[in-house]
C-alpha positions as CSV (number, residue, x, y, z in Angstrom):
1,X,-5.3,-26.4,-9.1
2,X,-8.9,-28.5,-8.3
3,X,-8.9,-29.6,-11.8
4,X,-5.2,-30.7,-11.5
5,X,-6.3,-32.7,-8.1
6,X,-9.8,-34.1,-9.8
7,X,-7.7,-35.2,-12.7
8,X,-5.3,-37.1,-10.5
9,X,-8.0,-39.1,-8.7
10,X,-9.6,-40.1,-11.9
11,X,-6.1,-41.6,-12.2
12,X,-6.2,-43.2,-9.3
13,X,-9.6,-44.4,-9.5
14,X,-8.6,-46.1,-13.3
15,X,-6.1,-47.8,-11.3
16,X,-8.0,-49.2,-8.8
17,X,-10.5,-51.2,-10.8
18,X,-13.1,-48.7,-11.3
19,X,-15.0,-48.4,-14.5
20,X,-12.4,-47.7,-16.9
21,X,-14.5,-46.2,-19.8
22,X,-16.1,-44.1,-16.5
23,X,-13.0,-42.6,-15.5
24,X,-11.4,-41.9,-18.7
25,X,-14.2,-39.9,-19.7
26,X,-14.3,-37.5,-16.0
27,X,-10.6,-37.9,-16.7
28,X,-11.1,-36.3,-20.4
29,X,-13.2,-33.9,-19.4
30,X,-11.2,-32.7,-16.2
31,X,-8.2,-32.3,-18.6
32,X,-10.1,-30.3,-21.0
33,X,-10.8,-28.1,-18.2
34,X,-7.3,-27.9,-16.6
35,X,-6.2,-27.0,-20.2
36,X,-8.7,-23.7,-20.4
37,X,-7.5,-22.9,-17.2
38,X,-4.6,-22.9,-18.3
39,X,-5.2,-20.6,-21.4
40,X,-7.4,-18.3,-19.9
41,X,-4.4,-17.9,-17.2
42,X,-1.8,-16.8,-20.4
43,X,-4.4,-14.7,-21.4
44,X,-4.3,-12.5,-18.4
45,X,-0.8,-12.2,-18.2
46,X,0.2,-8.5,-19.2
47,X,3.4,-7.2,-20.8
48,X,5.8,-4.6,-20.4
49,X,8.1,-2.4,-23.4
50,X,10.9,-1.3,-22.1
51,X,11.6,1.8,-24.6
52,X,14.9,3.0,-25.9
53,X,16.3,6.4,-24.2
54,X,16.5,7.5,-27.9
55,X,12.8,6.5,-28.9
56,X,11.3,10.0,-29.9
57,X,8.0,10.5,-28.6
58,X,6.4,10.7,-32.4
59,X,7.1,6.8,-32.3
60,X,6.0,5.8,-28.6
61,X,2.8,7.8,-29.4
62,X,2.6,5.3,-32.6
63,X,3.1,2.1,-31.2
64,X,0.9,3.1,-28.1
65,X,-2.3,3.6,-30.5
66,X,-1.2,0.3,-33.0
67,X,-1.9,-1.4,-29.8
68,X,-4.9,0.3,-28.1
69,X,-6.5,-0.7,-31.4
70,X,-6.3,-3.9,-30.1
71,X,-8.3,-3.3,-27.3
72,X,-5.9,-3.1,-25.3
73,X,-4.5,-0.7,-22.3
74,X,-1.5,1.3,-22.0
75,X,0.1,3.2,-19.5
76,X,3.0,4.8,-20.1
77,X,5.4,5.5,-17.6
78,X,8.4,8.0,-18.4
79,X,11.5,7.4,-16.2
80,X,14.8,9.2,-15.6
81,X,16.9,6.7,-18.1
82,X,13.9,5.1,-20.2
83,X,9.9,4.9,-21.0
84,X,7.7,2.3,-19.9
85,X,4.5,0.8,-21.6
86,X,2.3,-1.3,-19.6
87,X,0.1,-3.2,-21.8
88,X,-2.7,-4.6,-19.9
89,X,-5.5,-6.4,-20.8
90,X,-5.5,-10.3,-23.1
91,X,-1.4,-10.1,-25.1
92,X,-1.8,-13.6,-26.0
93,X,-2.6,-12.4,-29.3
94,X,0.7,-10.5,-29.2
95,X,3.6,-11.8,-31.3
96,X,6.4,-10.6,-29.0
97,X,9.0,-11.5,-31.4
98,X,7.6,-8.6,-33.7
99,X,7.4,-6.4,-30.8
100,X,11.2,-6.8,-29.6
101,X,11.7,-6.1,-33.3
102,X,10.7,-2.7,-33.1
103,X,12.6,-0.3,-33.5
104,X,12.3,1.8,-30.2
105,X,11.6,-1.4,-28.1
106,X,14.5,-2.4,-25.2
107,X,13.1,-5.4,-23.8
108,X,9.8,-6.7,-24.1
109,X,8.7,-9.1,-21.2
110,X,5.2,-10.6,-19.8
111,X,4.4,-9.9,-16.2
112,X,2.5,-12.8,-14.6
113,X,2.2,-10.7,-10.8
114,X,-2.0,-10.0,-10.8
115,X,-1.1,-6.2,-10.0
116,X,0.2,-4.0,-12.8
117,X,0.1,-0.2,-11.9
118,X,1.8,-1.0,-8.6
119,X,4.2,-3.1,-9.6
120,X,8.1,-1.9,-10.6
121,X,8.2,-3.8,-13.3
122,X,5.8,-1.1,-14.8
123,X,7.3,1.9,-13.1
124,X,11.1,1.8,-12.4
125,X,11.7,5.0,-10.3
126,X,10.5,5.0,-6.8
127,X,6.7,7.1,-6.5
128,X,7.1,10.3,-4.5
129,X,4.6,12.0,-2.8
130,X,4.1,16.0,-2.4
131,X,2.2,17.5,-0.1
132,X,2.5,20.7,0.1
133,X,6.3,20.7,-0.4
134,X,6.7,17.9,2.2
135,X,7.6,14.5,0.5
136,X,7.5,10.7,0.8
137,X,9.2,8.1,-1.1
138,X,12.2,8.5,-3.1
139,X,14.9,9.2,-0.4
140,X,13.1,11.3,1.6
141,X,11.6,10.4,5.0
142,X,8.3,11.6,6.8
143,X,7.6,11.1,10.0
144,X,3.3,10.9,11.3
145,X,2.8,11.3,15.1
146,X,-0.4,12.3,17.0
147,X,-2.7,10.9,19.3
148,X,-4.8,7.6,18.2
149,X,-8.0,9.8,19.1
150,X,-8.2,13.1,19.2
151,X,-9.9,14.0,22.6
152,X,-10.0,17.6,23.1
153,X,-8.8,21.0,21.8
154,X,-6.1,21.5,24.5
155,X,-5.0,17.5,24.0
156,X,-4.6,17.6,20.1
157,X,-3.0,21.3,19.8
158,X,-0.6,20.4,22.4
159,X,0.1,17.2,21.0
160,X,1.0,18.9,17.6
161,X,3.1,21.2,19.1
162,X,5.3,18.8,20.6
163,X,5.6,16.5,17.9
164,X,6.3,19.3,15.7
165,X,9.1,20.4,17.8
166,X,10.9,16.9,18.0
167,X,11.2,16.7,14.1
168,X,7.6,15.6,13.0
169,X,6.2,17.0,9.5
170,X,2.9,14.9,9.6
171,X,-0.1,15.1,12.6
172,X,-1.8,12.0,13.1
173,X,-5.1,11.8,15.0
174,X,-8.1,9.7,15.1
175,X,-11.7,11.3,14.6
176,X,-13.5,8.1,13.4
177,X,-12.1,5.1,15.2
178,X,-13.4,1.3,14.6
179,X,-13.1,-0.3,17.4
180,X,-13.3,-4.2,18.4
181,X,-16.0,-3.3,21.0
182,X,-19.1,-0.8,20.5
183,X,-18.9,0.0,24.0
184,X,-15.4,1.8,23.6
185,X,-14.9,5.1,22.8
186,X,-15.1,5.7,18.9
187,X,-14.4,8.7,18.3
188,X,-15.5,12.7,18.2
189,X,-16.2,12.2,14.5
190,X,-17.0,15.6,12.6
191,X,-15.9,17.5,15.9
192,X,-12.9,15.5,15.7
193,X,-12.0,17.0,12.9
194,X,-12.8,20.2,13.6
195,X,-10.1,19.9,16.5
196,X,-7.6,18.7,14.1
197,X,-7.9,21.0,11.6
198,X,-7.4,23.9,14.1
199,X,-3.9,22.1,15.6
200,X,-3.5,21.9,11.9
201,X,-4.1,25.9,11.4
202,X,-2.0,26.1,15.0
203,X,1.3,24.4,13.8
204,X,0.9,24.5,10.1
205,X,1.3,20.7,10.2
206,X,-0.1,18.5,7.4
207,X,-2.9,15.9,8.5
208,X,-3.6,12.3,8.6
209,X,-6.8,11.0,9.7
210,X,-8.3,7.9,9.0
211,X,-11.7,7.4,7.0
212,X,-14.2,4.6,7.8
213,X,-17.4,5.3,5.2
214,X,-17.4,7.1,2.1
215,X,-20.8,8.5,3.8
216,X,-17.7,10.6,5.3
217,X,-15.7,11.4,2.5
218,X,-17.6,14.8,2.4
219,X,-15.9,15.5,6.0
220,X,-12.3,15.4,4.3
221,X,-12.2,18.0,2.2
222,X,-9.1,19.6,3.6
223,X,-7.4,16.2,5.1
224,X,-4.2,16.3,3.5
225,X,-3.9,12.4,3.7
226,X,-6.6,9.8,4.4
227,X,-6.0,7.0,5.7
228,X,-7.7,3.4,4.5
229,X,-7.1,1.4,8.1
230,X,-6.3,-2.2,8.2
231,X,-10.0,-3.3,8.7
232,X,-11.2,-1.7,5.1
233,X,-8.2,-2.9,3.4
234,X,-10.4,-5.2,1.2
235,X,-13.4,-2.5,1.3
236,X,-13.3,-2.4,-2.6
237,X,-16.1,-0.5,-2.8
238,X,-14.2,2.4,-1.2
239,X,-11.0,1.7,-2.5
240,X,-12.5,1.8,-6.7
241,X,-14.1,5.3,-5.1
242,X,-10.8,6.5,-3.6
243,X,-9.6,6.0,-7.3
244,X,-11.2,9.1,-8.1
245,X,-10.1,10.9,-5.1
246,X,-7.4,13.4,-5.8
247,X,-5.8,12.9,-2.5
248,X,-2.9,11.1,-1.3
249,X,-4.2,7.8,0.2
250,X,-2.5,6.2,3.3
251,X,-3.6,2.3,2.8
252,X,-2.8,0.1,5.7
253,X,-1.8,-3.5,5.4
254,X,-4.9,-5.7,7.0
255,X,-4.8,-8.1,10.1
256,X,-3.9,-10.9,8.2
257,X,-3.5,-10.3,4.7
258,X,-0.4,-11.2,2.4
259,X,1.8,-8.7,0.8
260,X,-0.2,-10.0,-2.4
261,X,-3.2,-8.5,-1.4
262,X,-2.3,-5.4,0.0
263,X,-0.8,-4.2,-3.6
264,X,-3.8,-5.5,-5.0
265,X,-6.2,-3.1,-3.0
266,X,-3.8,-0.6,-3.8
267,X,-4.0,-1.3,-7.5
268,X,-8.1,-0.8,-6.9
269,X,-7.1,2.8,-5.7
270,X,-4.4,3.3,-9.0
271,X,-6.9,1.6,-11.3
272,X,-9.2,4.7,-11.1
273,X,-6.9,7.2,-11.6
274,X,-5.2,7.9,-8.1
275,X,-2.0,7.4,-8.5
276,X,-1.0,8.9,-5.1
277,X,-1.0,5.7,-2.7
278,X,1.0,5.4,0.5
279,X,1.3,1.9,1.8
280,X,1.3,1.5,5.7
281,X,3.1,-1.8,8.1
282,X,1.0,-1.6,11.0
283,X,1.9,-5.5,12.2
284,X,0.1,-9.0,11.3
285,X,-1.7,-11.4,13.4
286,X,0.2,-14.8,14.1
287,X,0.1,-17.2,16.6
288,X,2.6,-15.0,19.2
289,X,0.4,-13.5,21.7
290,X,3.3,-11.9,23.7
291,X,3.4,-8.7,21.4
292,X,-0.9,-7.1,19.9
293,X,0.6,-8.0,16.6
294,X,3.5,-9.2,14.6
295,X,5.6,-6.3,13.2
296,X,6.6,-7.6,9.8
297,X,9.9,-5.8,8.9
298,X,10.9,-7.5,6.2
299,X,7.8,-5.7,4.3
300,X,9.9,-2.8,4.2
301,X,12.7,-4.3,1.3
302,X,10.2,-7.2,-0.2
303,X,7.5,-3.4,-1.1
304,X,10.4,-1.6,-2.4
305,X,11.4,-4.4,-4.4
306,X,8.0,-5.4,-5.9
307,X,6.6,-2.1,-6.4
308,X,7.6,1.8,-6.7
309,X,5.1,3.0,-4.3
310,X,6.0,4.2,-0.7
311,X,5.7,1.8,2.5
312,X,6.2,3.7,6.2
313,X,5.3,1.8,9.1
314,X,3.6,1.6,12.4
315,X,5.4,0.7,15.5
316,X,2.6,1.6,17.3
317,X,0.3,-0.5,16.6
318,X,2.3,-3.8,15.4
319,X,3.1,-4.8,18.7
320,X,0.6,-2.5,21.5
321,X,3.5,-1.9,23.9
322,X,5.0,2.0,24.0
323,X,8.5,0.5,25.5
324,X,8.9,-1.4,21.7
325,X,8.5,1.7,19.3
326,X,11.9,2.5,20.1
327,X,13.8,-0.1,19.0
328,X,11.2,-1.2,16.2
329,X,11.3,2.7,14.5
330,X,15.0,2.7,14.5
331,X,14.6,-0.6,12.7
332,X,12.5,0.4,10.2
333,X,14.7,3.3,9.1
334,X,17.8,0.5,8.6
335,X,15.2,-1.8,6.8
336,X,14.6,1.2,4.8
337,X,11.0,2.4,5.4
338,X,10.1,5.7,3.9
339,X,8.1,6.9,6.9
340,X,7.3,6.5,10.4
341,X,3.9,6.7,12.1
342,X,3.9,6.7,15.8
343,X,1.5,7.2,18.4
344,X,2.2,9.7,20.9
345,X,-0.2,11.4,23.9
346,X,0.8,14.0,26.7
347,X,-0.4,11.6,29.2
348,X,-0.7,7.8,28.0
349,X,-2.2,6.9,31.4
350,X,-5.6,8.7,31.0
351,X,-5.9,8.0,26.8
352,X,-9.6,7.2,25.8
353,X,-8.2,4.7,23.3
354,X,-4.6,3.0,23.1
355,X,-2.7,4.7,25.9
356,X,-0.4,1.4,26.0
357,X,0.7,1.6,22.6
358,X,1.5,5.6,22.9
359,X,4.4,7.3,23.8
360,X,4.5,10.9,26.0
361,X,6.4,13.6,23.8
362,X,9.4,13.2,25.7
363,X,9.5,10.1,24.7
364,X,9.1,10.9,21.1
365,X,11.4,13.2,21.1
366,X,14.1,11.0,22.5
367,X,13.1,8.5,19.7
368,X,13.0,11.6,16.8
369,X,16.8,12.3,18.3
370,X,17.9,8.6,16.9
371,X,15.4,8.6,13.8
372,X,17.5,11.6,12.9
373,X,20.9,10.5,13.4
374,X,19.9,7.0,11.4
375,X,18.0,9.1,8.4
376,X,21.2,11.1,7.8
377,X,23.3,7.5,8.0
378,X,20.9,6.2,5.3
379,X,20.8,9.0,3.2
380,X,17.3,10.3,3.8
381,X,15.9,13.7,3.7
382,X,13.8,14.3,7.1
């Protein structure tokens, strides 16, 4: 795109009685430019063979090495009705006529999208993720509830207990918590986790708790999820690591980052090997101050459509205000989220960190009571 603007105000420039022989040679040379772009742009641009459900796997295995000898990539995706190859690296020098003339080949098309291991194109059936027996993705729903900090024992195992009762198969709680201000309180780090894992031991839930340094990672060895908040969203550093992490991931979308670049940290997670990602609506910042942030709901459809993985979202902290979680979680279920993560503490008045955004477990169990009802409407497996 600057080349295409430079080029047109050489134009212009020519036109205006400038130095003709000047500007046809910034003009030349612009173009020249615009045109590598331009090939080095089809260069990048990956493909995708769609295999036939009778292709024997003798023959995938054959074409797959024909073309890693051409340095490039493949990943191989096997479906219910059909098997995927994902070529990525330069297919320019790909004749796709050749390839659609193979015989096990479907449909051969390029993908232009920057992200390739996230993307449905490469990976038809929706991801679903297991832990422990307790899934998400695919038609069946979890539900993540918990304090935003964990505080004490008796606060956290309580917690847990109620959410547990009202339908919840996921405990949320904060032991490491960024905060905008390093006055506020951050967190019972290591202890923090200590407390969760014993309401974890208590209930037999599965845990979610969110990880801020790899310095850390240590610390998590028997988080079941962890969770990548909105602030380290672009933290590629961590994400290339959490590539080699053989835990699910729980990778929120960032304060103001495009559906775009959310799958593209999540490819930096996939890219290494960790195919487990859960991606996580927790609002966007616009120019309405009236709500903390935007919940986007529309993310919801516009993920499952772009890519396979699994999107639940945050009520919670989208908008910062316990009387909207209702209406917004009930939404999401319609919209056709695969999860729900909601904030919820025995008594929001006296929280050490986001009492306005949590709900008491009444509450949550008045909102679990509708969740349900809407789940079973929508075909989902709570």
């Amino acid at each position: 795109e600057p080349y295409r603007r430079q080029r047109q105000m050489c134009i212009r420039d020519s036109k205006s009685g400038i130095d003709k022989n000047v500007c046809q040679k910034q003009c030349n040379t612009t173009q020249n430019l615009f045109d590598a772009a331009l090939i080095c742009k089809i260069g990048e641009k990956n493909m995708i063979i769609v295999c036939k459900n009778t292709a024997s796997q003798e023959k995938i295995n054959e074409l797959i090495a024909e073309l890693e000898e051409q340095n490039l990539k493949v990943h191989c995706s096997n479906g219910t009705l059909s098997t995927i190859l994902g070529i990525v690296g330069d297919t320019s020098k790909l004749d796709i006529t050749a390839l659609q003339a193979n015989e096990i080949a479907e449909k051969v098309q390029r993908v232009s999208e920057p992200y390739k291991l996230v993307n449905r194109k490469f990976h038809t059936d929706d991801t679903v993720i297991d832990i422990n027996g307790t899934k998400i993705g695919g038609g069946h729903f979890a539900v993540m509830a918990g304090p935003c900090s964990i505080e004490t024992e008796e606060q956290i195992i309580e917690c847990a207990k109620a959410v547990k009762a009202a339908g919840a198969n996921f405990l949320r709680g904060g032991a490491f918590k960024p905060r905008t201000s390093p006055y506020a309180f951050r967190g019972l780090k290591a202890k923090g986790l200590e407390l969760l894992l014993m309401a974890k031991k208590e209930t037999g839930l599965p845990i979610v708790t969110e990880l801020m340094s790899l310095e850390h990672l240590d610390l998590f060895n028997d988080v079941d999820i962890i969770q990548i908040g909105a602030r380290n969203m672009q933290n590629f550093e961590m994400l290339a690591e959490l590539g080699h992490c053989n835990k699910p991931i729980l990778l929120k979308r960032g304060l103001a980052n495009t559906i775009e670049e959310w799958l593209m940290s999540a490819e930096y997670i996939m890219s290494g090997g960790n195919d487990n990602v859960i991606l996580c609506e927790r609002g966007i910042r616009t120019f309405e101050t009236a709500t903390r942030n935007t919940f986007d709901i529309s993310a919801a459809p516009l993920i499952h459509k772009l890519t396979h993985l699994p999107i639940i979202m945050d009520p919670s902290h989208a908008t910062g205000m316990s009387s909207l979680i209702k209406p917004l979680a009930k939404s999401a279920v319609v919209a056709g989220a695969d999860g729900l993560m909601i904030e919820v503490h025995p008594n929001p008045e006296k929280a050490l960190c986001d009492g306005a955004q949590s709900v008491t477990p009444a509450a949550f169990a008045d909102i679990m009571s509708d969740v349900k009802k809407l789940c079973e409407f929508e075909n989902k497996t709570l």
